[in-house]
C-alpha positions in Angstrom: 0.0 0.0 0.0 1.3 3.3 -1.2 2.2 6.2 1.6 0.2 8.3 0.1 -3.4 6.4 0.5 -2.6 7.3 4.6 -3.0 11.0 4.1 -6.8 12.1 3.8 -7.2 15.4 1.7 -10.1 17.4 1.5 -10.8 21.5 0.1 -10.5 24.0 2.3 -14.4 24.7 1.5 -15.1 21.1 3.0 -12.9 21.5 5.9 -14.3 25.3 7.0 -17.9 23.0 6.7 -16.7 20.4 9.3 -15.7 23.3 11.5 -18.6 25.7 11.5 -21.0 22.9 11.7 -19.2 21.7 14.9 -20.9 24.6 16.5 -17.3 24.9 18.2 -16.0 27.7 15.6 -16.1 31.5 16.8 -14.5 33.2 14.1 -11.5 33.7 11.9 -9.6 36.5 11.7 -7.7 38.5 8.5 -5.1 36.5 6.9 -1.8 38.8 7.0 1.2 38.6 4.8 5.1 40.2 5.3 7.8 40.0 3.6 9.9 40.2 7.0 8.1 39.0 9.9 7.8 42.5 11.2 5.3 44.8 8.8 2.1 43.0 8.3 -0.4 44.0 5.4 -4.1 42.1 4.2 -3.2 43.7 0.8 0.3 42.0 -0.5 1.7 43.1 -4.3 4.5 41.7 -5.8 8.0 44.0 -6.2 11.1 43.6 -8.4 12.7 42.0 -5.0 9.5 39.4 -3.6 7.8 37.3 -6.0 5.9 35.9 -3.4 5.4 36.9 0.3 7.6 35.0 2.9 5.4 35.0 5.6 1.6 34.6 6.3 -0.5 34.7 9.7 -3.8 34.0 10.6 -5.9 33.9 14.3 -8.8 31.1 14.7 -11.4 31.4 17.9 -13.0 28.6 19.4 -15.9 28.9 21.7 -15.0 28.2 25.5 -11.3 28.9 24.9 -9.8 32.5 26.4 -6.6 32.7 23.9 -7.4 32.3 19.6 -5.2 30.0 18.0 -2.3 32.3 16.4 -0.6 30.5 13.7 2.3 32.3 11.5 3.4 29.7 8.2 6.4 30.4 6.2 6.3 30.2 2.1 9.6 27.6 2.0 7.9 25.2 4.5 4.7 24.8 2.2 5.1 25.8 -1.2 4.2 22.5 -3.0 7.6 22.2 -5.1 6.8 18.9 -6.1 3.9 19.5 -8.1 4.1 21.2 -11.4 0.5 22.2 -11.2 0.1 23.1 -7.9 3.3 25.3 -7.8 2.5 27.2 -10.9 -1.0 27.9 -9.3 0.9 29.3 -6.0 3.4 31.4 -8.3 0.4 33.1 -10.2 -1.6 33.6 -7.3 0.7 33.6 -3.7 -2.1 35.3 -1.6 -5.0 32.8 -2.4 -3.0 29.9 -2.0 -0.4 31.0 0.7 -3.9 32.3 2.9 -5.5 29.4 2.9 -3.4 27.1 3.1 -2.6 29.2 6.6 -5.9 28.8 7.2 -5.9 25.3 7.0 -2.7 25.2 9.2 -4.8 27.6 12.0 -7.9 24.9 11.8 -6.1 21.7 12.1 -4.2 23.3 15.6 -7.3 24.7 16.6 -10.2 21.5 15.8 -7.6 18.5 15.7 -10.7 16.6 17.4 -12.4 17.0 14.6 -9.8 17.1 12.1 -7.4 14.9 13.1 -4.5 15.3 10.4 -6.9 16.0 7.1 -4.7 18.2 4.4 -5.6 20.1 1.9 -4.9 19.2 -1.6 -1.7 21.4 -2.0 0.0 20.8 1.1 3.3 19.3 1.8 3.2 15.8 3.5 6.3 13.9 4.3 4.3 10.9 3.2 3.8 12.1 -0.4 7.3 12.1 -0.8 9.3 9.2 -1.9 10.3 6.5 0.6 13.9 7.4 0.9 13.1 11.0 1.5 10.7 10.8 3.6 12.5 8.2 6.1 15.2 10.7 6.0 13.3 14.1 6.6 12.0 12.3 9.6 15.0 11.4 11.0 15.6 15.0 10.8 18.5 14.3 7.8 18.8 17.5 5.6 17.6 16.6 2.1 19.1 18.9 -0.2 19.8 19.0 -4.2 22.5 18.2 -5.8 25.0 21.6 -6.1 27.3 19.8 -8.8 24.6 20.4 -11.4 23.9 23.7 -13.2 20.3 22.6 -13.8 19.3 26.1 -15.3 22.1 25.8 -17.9 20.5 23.1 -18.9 16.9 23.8 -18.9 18.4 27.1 -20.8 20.1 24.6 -23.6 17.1 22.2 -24.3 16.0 22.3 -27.5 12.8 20.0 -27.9 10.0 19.5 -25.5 11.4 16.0 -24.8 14.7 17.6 -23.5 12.5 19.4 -21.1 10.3 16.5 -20.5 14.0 14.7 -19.3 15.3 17.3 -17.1 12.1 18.5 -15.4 11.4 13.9 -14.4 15.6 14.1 -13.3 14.8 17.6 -11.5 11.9 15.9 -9.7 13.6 12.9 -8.5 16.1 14.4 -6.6 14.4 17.3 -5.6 16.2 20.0 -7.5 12.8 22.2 -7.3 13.6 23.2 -3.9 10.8 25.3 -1.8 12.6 28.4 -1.6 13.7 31.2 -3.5 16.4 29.0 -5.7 14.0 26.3 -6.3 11.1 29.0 -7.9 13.3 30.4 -9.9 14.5 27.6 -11.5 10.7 26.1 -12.5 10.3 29.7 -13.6 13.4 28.9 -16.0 11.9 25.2 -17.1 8.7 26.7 -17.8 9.4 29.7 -19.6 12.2 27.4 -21.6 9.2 25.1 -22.2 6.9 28.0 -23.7 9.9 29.4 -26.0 10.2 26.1 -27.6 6.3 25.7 -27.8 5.6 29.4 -29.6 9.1 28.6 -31.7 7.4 25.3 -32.5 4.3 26.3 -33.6 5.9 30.2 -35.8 7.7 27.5 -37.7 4.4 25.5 -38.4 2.2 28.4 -39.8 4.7 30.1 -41.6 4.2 30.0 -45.7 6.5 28.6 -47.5 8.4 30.2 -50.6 7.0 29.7 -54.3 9.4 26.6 -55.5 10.9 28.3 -58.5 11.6 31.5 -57.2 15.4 30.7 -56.6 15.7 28.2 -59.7 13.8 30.0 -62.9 14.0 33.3 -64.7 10.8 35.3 -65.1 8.7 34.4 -68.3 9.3 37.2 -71.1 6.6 38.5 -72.0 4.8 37.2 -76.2 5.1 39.9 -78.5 2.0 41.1 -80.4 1.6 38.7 -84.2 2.3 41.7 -86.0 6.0 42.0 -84.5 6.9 38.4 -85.8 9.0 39.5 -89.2 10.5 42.6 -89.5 9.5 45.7 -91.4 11.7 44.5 -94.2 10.3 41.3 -94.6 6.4 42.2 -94.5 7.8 44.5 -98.1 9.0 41.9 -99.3 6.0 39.6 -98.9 3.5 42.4 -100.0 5.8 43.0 -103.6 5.9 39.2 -104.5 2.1 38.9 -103.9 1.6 41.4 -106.4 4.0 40.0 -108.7 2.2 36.6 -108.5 -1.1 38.3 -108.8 0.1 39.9 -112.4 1.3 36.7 -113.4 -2.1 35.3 -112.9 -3.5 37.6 -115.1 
């Protein structure tokens, strides 16, 4: 039995049904993101510097209990890496994924009776991992990508969709899309190498190609008129021996 079939997964809309139909739930409070752990804002915007924000906090309340849950998530220690679709869904939206997947975090502390360890679909799970990795991350053994390897070079020098296809399955076996910084940048890299080729691809389908004689024949000259056939001269000539031969018939 896989690892995997352990881990129940549900949407964060079926989860926030489990916990307001409890009767348990008292409220949620604004999901806040910062860039630095000190300046907190509802409203985040990417800048030339952040791609993403780097830290996200939300409060939970639960009915009988004095203190809210308070939980503050960092964008390395979730952003799903591993997953081609759901990390290009975090890097074009960071907020809606990065605050509810806080959100999630926030209701599994604060319901774990009712709960227990469900995920949402996007987040990180030792147990989706493979075997070997996850033994090791539990053991508390750094897992780290290979630094020999200039993996954007090579992403950078593909030149078919099956070179990409390669890299991106080696990339993904030894974890080379880290969750950080480093590791967004270089999807970013695969994918955008990945469109290149696909655009170059299809400009070279549509294009029209070149009339087959254009480099190989002369252009046609143009028939001249019947009348320009013989030469003034000649025409003279015909005209006197007609009469002649007329005369004779005579």
């Amino acid at each position: 039995m896989s690892t995997t079939e352990l881990i129940e997964k549900k949407t964060i809309g079926e989860v926030e049904h489990i916990v307001h139909a409890s009767g348990e739930w008292d409220g949620t409070g604004p999901v806040e993101f910062s860039d630095d752990g000190v300046v907190w804002l509802q409203a985040w915007a990417p800048t030339a510097d952040a791609a993403h924000p780097e830290f996200a906090r939300v409060e939970v309340y639960r009915k009988g209990v004095r203190i809210p849950t308070t939980v503050t998530i960092r964008w390395s220690e979730q952003y799903p890496a591993a997953s081609e679709e759901w990390s290009g869904k975090w890097d074009r939206s960071p907020m809606r994924h990065f605050g509810r997947t806080v959100r999630m975090v926030a209701f599994r502390q604060t319901f774990r009776d009712l709960l227990g360890d469900i995920r949402i679909e996007e987040e990180i799970d030792e147990r989706d991992l493979p075997a070997a990795v996850a033994d090791a991350a539990v053991a508390g053994a750094a897992v780290a990508a290979p630094t020999t390897r200039d993996w954007a070079a090579e992403f950078l020098a593909a030149e078919t969709i099956e070179q990409i296809d390669a890299l991106e399955t080696e990339a993904r076996a030894v974890r080379a899309f880290t969750p950080d910084r480093a590791g967004t940048d270089l999807h970013r890299t695969a994918r955008n190498q990945r469109k290149a080729l696909v655009e170059s691809a299809w400009a070279i389908s549509t294009a029209e190609p070149a009339p087959a004689f254009a480099a190989t024949e002369s252009p046609v000259a143009e028939r001249p008129a019947p009348r320009d056939y013989l030469p003034p001269q000649n025409r003279a000539d015909r005209r006197k021996a007609a009469r002649k031969k007329k005369g004779a018939r005579r």
